[in-house]
Residue, then its C-alpha position, 0 to 999 in steps of 0.5 A: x570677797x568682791x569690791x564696790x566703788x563708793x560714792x566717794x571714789x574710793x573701794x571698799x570690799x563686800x562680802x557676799x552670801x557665799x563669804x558669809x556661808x563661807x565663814x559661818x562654815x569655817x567658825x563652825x568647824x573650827x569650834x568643833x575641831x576646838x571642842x574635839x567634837x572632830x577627832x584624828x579618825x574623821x574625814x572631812x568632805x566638801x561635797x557631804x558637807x555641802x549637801x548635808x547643809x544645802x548648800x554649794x561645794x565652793x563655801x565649805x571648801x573654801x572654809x576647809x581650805x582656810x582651816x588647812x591654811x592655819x594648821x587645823x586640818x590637812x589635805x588627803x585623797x579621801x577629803x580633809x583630815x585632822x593632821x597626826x601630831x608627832x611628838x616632836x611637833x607636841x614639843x614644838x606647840x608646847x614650846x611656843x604657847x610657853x613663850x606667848x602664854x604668859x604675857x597673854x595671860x597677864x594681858x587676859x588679868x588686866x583686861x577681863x571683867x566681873x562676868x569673865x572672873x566669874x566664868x573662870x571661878x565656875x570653870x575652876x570649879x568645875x574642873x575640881x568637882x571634875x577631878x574629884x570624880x574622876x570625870x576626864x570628859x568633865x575636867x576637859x570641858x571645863x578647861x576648855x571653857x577656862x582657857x577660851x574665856x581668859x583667852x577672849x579677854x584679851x584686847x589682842x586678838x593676834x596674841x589671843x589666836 
């Protein structure tokens, strides 16, 4: 992110095209690690990334850098990697969401709209057909759909993340 003088004296911050590659690649990757589409046994390298999109190596490390910087992803010798979880470290996240989860759910409650209920009951829905036929690939899909709109409910974004 750079910095322009405005008229008025004052600085405000731009962003360039790399910033805006730079967060289009982070999004991307972050949904698919969400999604699971980038699973434990998958390396992440700048330089493929780069190329397969055409574009320069800074933007995606940069995204990549960012991912590692929030937990998502971890440095190794051969690129990026999803981090391997412990059972303590699964303790630990569950413990955590225990303590947040609830007032974000009450928040998501207060704050959601017809069409967010309306996700949710076909998201519930889903997950029952899902159960009902064994469907394991179903029933985490539709839990993932679930648990993203009651989370983009929420006014906080802090507590939403």
């Amino acid at each position: 992110m750079g910095w322009t003088m405005r008229t008025d004296s004052t600085l405000s911050p731009t962003v360039d095209r790399s910033e805006s590659l730079r967060h289009q690649i982070y999004n991307d990757l972050r949904e698919k690690l969400r999604h699971g589409q980038i699973g434990p046994d998958d390396r992440l390298i700048d330089v493929k990334i780069a190329k397969s999109l055409g574009i320069s190596r800074m933007p995606v490390r940069e995204a990549l850098l960012q991912l590692i910087s929030e937990g998502h992803l971890v440095g190794t010798t051969r690129g990026f990697a999803v981090p391997q979880l412990t059972s303590q470290d699964i303790r630990d996240i569950f413990e955590v969401r225990k303590l947040l989860e609830p007032r974000a759910a009450a928040s998501a409650a207060r704050d959601i709209d017809a069409g967010g209920l309306t996700a949710l009951r076909e998201a519930l829905d889903r997950a029952v057909a899902a159960v009902a036929n064994s469907d394991v690939e179903e029933l985490v899909a539709a839990n993932v759909v679930f648990r993203r709109t009651w989370l983009d409910a929420n006014r906080n974004r802090r507590l939403a993340e």
